[in-house]
GUTINU-166218 format. One line per 2 residues: number of its first residue (from 0); their letters; for each residue z negated, x, y negated of N, C-alpha, C, O, CB. Coordinates in steps of 0.2 Angstrom, whole numbers, padded with zeros to 4 digits. Each point is the difference from the previous one (the first is absolute). Glycine has a CB too. Layout:
! GUTINU-166218
NUM) A) Z:X:Y:Z:X:Y:Z:X:Y:Z:X:Y:Z:X:Y; ...
END
This chain:
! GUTINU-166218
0) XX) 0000:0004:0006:0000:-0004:-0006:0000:0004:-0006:0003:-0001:-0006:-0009:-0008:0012; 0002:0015:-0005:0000:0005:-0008:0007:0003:0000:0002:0002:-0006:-0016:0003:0007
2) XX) 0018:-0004:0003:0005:0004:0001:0006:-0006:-0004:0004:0002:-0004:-0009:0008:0016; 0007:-0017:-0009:0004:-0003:-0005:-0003:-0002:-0007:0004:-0001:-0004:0001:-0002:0014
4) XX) -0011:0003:-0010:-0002:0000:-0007:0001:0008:-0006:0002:0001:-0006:-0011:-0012:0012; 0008:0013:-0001:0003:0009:-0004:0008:-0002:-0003:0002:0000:-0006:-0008:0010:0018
6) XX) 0009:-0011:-0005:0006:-0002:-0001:0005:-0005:-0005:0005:0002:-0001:-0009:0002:0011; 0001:-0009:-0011:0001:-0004:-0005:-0003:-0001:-0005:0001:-0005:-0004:0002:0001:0010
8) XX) -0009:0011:-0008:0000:-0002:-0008:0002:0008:-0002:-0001:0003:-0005:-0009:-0013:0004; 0014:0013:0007:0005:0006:-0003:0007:-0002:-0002:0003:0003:-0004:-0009:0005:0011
10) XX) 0008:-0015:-0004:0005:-0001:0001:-0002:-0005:-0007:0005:0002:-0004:-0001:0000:0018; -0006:-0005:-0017:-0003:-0004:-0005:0002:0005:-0005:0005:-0001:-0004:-0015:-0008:0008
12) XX) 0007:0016:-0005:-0001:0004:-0005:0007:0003:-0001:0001:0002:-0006:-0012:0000:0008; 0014:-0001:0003:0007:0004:0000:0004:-0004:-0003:0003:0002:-0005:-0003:0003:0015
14) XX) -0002:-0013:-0007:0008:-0006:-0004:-0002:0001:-0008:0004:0000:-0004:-0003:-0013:0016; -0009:0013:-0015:-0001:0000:-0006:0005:0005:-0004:0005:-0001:-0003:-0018:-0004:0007
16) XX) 0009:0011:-0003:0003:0005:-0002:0006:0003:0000:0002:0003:-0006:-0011:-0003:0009; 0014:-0001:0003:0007:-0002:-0003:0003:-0006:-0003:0005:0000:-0003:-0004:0007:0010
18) XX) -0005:-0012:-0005:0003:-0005:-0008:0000:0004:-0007:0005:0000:-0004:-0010:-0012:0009; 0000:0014:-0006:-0004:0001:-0009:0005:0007:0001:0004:0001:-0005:-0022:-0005:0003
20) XX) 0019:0008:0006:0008:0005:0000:0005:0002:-0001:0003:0005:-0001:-0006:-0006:0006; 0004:-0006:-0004:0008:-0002:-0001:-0001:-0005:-0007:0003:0003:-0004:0002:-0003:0019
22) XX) -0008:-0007:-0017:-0002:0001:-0008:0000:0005:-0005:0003:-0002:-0005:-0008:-0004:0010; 0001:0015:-0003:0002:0002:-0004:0004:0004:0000:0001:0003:-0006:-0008:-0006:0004
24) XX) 0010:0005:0008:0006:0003:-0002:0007:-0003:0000:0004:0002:-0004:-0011:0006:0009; 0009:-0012:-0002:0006:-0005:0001:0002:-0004:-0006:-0004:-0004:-0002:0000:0004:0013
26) XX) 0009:0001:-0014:0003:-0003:-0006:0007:-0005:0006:0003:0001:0005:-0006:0012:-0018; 0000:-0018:0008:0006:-0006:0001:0009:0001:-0003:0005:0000:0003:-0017:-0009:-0004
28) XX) 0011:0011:-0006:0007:0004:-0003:-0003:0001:-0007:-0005:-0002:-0003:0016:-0003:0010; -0006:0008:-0008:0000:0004:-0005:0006:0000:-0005:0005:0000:0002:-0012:0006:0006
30) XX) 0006:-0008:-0016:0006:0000:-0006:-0002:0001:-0007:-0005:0003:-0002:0012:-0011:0009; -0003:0006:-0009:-0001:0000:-0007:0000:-0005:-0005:0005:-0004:0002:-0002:0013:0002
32) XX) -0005:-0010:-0007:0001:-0007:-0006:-0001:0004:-0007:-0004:0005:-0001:-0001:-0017:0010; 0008:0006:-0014:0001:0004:-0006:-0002:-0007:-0005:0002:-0005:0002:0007:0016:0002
34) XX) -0013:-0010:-0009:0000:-0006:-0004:-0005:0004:-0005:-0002:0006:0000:0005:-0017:0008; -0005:0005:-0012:-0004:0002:-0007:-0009:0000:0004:-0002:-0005:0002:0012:-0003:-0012
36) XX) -0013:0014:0010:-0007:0001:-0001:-0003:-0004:-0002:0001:0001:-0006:0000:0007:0006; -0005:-0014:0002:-0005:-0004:-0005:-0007:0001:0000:-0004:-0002:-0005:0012:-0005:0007
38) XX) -0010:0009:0004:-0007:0002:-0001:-0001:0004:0007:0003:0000:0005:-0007:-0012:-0013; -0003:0015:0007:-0001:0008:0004:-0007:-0001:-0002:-0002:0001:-0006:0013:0007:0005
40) XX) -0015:-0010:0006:-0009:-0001:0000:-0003:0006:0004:0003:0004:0003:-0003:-0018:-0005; -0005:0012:0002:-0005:0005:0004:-0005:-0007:0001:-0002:-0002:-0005:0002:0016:-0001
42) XX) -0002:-0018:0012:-0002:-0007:0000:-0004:0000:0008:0001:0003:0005:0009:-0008:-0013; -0015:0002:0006:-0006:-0002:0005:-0006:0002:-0001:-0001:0005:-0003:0009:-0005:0010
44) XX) -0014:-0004:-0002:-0005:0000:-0004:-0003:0006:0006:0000:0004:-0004:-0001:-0018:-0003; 0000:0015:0011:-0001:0003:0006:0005:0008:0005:-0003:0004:0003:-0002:-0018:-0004
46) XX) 0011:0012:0000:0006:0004:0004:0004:-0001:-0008:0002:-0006:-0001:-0003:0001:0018; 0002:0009:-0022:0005:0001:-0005:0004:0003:0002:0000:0006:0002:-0005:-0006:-0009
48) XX) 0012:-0005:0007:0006:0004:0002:0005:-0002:-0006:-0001:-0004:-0005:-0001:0004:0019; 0008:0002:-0014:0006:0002:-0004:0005:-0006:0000:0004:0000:0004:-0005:0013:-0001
50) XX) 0001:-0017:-0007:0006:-0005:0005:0004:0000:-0010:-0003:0002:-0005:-0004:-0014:0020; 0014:0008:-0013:0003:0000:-0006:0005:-0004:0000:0002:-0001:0006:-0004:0011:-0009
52) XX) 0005:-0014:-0001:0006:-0004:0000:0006:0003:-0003:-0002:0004:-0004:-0004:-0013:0005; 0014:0008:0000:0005:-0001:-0004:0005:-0008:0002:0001:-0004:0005:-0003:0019:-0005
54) XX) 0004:-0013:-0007:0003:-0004:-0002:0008:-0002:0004:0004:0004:-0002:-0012:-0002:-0008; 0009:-0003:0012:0007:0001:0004:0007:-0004:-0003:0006:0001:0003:-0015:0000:0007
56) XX) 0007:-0005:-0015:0004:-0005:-0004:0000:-0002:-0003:-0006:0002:-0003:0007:-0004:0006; 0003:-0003:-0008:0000:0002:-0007:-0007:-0004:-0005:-0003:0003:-0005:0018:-0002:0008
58) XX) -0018:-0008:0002:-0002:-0003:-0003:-0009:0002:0004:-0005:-0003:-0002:0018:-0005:-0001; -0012:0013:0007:-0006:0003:0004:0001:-0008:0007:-0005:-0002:0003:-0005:0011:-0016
60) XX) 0014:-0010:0013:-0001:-0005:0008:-0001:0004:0007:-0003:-0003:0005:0012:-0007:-0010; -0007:0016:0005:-0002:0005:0003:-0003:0004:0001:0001:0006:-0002:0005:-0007:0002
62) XX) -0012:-0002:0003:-0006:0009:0001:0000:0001:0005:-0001:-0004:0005:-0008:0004:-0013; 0008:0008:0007:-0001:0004:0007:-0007:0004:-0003:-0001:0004:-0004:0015:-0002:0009
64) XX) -0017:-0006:0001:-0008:0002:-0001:0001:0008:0006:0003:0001:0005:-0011:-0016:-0007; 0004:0019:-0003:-0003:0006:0005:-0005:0004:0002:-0005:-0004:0001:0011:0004:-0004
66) XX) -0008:0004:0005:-0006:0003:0000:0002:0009:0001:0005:0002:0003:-0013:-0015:0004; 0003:0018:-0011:0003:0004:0002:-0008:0005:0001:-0005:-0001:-0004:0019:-0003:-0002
68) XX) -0014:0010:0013:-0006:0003:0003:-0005:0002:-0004:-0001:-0004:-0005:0008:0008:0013; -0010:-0001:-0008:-0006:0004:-0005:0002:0008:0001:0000:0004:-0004:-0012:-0013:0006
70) XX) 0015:0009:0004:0003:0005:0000:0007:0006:-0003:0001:0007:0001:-0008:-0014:0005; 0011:-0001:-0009:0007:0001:-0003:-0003:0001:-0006:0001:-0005:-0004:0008:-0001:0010
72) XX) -0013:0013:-0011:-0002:0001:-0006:0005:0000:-0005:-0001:-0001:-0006:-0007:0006:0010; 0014:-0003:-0001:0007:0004:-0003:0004:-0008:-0003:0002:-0001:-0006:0000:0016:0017
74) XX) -0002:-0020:-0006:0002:-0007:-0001:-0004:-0004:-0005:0003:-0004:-0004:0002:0005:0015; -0011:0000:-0009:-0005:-0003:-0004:0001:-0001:-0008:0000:-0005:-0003:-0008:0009:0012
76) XX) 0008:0003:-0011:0001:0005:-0008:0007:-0003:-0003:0001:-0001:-0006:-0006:0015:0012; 0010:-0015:0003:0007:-0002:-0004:0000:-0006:-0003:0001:-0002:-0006:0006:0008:0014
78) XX) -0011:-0014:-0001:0000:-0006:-0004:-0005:0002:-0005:-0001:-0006:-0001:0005:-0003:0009; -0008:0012:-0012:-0003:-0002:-0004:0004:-0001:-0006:0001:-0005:-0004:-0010:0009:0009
80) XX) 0012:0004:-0005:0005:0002:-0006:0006:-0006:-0001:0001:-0002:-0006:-0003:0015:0009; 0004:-0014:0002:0005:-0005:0001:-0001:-0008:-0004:0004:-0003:-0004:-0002:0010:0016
82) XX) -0007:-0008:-0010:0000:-0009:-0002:0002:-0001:-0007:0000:0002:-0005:-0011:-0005:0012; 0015:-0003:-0003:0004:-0003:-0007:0008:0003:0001:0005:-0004:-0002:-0017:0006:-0008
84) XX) 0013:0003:0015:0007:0003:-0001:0004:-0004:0006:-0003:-0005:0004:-0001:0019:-0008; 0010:-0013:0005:0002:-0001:0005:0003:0008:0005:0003:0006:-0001:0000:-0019:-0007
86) XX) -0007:0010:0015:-0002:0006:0004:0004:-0001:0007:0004:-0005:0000:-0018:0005:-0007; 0014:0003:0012:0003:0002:0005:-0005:0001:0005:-0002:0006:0000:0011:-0004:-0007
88) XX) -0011:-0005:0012:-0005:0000:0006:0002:0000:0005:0002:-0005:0003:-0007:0002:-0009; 0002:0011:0010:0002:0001:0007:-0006:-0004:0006:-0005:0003:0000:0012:0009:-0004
90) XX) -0006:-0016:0007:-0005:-0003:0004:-0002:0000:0006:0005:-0001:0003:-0004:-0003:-0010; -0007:0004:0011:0002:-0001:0007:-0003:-0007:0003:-0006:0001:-0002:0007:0013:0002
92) XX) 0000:-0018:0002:-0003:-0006:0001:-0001:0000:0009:0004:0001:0004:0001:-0008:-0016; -0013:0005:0012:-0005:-0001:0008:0000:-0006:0000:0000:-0005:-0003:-0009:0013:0003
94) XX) 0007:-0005:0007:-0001:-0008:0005:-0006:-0005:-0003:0001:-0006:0000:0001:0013:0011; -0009:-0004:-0013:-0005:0001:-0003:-0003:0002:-0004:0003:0006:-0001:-0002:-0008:0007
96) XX) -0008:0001:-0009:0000:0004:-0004:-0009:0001:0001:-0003:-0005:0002:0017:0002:-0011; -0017:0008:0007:-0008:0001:-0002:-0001:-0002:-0006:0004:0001:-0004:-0006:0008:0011
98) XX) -0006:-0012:-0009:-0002:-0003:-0004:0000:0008:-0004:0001:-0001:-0006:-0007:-0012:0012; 0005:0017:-0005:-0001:0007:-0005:0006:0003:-0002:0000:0004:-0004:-0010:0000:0010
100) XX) 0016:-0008:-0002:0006:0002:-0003:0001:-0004:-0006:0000:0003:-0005:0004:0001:0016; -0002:-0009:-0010:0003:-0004:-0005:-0001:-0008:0003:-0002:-0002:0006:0011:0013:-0011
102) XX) -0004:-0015:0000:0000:-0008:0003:0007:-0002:0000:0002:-0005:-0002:-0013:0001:-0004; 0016:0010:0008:0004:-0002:0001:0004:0005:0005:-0002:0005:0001:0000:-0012:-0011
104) XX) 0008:0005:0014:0002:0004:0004:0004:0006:-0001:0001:0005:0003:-0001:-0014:0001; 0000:0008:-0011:0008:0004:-0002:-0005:0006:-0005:-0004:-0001:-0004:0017:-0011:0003
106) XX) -0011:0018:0003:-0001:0008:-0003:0003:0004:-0004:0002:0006:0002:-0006:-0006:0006; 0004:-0002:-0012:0005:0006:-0004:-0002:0009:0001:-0006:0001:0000:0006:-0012:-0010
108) XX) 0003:0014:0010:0001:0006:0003:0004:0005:-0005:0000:0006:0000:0000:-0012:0012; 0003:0002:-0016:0006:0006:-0004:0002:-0008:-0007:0001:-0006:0001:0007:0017:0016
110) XX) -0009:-0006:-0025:0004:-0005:-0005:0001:0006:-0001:-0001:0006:0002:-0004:-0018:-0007; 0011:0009:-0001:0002:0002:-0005:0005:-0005:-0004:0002:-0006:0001:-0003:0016:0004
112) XX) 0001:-0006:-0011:0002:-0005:-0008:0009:-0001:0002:0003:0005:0002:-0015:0002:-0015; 0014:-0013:0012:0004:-0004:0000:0003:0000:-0006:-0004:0000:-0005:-0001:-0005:0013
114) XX) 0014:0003:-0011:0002:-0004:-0006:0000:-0005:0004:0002:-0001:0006:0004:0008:-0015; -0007:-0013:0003:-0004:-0007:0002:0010:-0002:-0001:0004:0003:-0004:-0022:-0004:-0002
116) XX) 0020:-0006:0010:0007:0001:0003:0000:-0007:-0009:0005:-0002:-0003:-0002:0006:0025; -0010:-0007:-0023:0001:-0007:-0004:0000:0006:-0009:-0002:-0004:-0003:-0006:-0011:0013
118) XX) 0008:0019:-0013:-0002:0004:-0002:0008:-0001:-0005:0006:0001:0002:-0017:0006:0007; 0010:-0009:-0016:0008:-0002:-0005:-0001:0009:-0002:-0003:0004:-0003:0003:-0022:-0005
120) X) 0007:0017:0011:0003:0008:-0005:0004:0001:-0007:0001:0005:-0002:0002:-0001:0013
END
Protein backbone atom coordinates (compact mmCIF):
# COMPACT_ATOMS: atom_id res chain seq x y z
CA UNK A 1 0.00 0.00 0.00
CA UNK A 2 3.02 2.54 0.88
CA UNK A 3 4.67 1.67 -2.49
CA UNK A 4 1.44 2.78 -4.72
CA UNK A 5 0.92 5.69 -2.60
CA UNK A 6 4.82 6.53 -3.26
CA UNK A 7 3.87 5.95 -6.65
CA UNK A 8 0.93 8.29 -7.16
CA UNK A 9 1.88 11.15 -5.39
CA UNK A 10 5.19 11.10 -7.52
CA UNK A 11 3.12 10.65 -10.36
CA UNK A 12 0.71 13.70 -9.09
CA UNK A 13 4.04 15.77 -8.67
CA UNK A 14 5.60 14.96 -12.03
CA UNK A 15 1.97 15.77 -13.95
CA UNK A 16 2.10 19.12 -11.70
CA UNK A 17 5.43 20.13 -12.52
CA UNK A 18 5.43 19.63 -16.18
CA UNK A 19 2.18 21.38 -16.68
CA UNK A 20 3.67 24.75 -14.74
CA UNK A 21 6.89 23.71 -17.51
CA UNK A 22 5.30 24.01 -20.43
CA UNK A 23 3.15 27.33 -19.16
CA UNK A 24 6.42 28.74 -18.80
CA UNK A 25 8.27 27.91 -21.43
CA UNK A 26 5.88 27.21 -24.31
CA UNK A 27 4.70 30.18 -26.42
CA UNK A 28 1.33 29.70 -28.48
CA UNK A 29 2.79 32.40 -31.31
CA UNK A 30 4.33 34.99 -31.77
CA UNK A 31 4.08 38.72 -34.03
CA UNK A 32 3.77 41.93 -34.19
CA UNK A 33 1.22 44.72 -34.09
CA UNK A 34 1.57 48.39 -34.52
CA UNK A 35 -0.73 51.25 -33.36
CA UNK A 36 -0.83 54.32 -31.17
CA UNK A 37 0.56 53.73 -27.41
CA UNK A 38 -2.14 54.72 -25.03
CA UNK A 39 -1.26 53.78 -21.75
CA UNK A 40 1.70 51.86 -19.90
CA UNK A 41 1.06 51.26 -16.03
CA UNK A 42 2.71 49.53 -13.31
CA UNK A 43 -0.71 48.13 -11.51
CA UNK A 44 -1.80 46.05 -8.68
CA UNK A 45 -2.28 45.97 -5.11
CA UNK A 46 -0.13 42.80 -4.16
CA UNK A 47 1.70 41.24 -7.53
CA UNK A 48 2.66 44.78 -9.67
CA UNK A 49 3.02 44.05 -13.02
CA UNK A 50 3.47 46.03 -16.37
CA UNK A 51 0.39 45.90 -18.65
CA UNK A 52 -0.41 48.66 -21.47
CA UNK A 53 -2.75 49.30 -24.30
CA UNK A 54 -2.59 50.53 -27.97
CA UNK A 55 -4.67 51.90 -30.05
CA UNK A 56 -5.04 50.04 -33.17
CA UNK A 57 -7.65 52.43 -34.98
CA UNK A 58 -8.61 55.34 -35.81
CA UNK A 59 -11.37 55.96 -33.32
CA UNK A 60 -9.41 53.53 -30.65
CA UNK A 61 -12.25 50.64 -31.35
CA UNK A 62 -9.19 48.50 -31.30
CA UNK A 63 -7.11 47.65 -28.28
CA UNK A 64 -4.57 45.41 -27.82
CA UNK A 65 -4.15 44.97 -24.20
CA UNK A 66 -0.59 43.82 -22.99
CA UNK A 67 1.60 42.93 -20.31
CA UNK A 68 5.16 43.17 -20.31
CA UNK A 69 7.99 40.95 -17.59
CA UNK A 70 9.80 42.79 -14.77
CA UNK A 71 12.43 41.41 -16.44
CA UNK A 72 12.27 43.25 -19.93
CA UNK A 73 13.99 46.62 -18.24
CA UNK A 74 15.28 47.63 -21.72
CA UNK A 75 11.29 47.40 -23.09
CA UNK A 76 9.93 48.85 -19.90
CA UNK A 77 12.27 52.35 -20.37
CA UNK A 78 11.05 52.02 -24.23
CA UNK A 79 7.02 52.09 -23.46
CA UNK A 80 7.57 54.65 -21.02
CA UNK A 81 9.34 56.97 -23.45
CA UNK A 82 7.06 56.07 -26.08
CA UNK A 83 3.37 56.75 -24.76
CA UNK A 84 1.48 58.83 -26.74
CA UNK A 85 3.66 57.75 -30.04
CA UNK A 86 2.82 55.39 -32.48
CA UNK A 87 4.93 52.30 -31.72
CA UNK A 88 5.70 48.86 -33.12
CA UNK A 89 5.43 45.67 -30.87
CA UNK A 90 7.11 42.38 -30.99
CA UNK A 91 5.08 39.87 -28.92
CA UNK A 92 4.89 36.47 -27.73
CA UNK A 93 1.37 35.15 -26.73
CA UNK A 94 0.77 31.85 -23.92
CA UNK A 95 -1.45 29.41 -23.33
CA UNK A 96 -1.69 30.92 -19.83
CA UNK A 97 -0.52 33.23 -17.88
CA UNK A 98 0.73 33.71 -13.78
CA UNK A 99 -0.78 36.18 -11.59
CA UNK A 100 3.03 37.76 -11.14
CA UNK A 101 3.25 37.90 -14.76
CA UNK A 102 0.56 40.05 -15.91
CA UNK A 103 -3.42 39.89 -16.83
CA UNK A 104 -3.07 39.19 -19.99
CA UNK A 105 -1.61 36.60 -22.48
CA UNK A 106 0.26 38.52 -24.72
CA UNK A 107 4.21 39.82 -23.90
CA UNK A 108 5.75 42.23 -25.53
CA UNK A 109 9.42 41.37 -26.07
CA UNK A 110 10.80 43.91 -28.52
CA UNK A 111 9.18 48.03 -29.56
CA UNK A 112 10.19 50.48 -31.49
CA UNK A 113 8.93 54.05 -32.73
CA UNK A 114 6.80 53.81 -35.84
CA UNK A 115 5.62 56.82 -38.53
CA UNK A 116 2.10 56.88 -37.66
CA UNK A 117 0.40 55.54 -41.41
CA UNK A 118 -2.96 58.43 -40.27
CA UNK A 119 -0.28 61.22 -39.80
CA UNK A 120 -1.25 64.58 -42.82
CA UNK A 121 2.09 65.42 -44.68
Amino acid sequence: MRKFLGISIGVIVLAIVCYFSFLYFVTYSEGVRSGELIKFSHKGMVLKTWEGEISQGISGAQIFSFSVLDRDEKVISDLKDLEGQYVKVTYEERYKTFPWWGDTKYFIIGVKKENSPFSVK
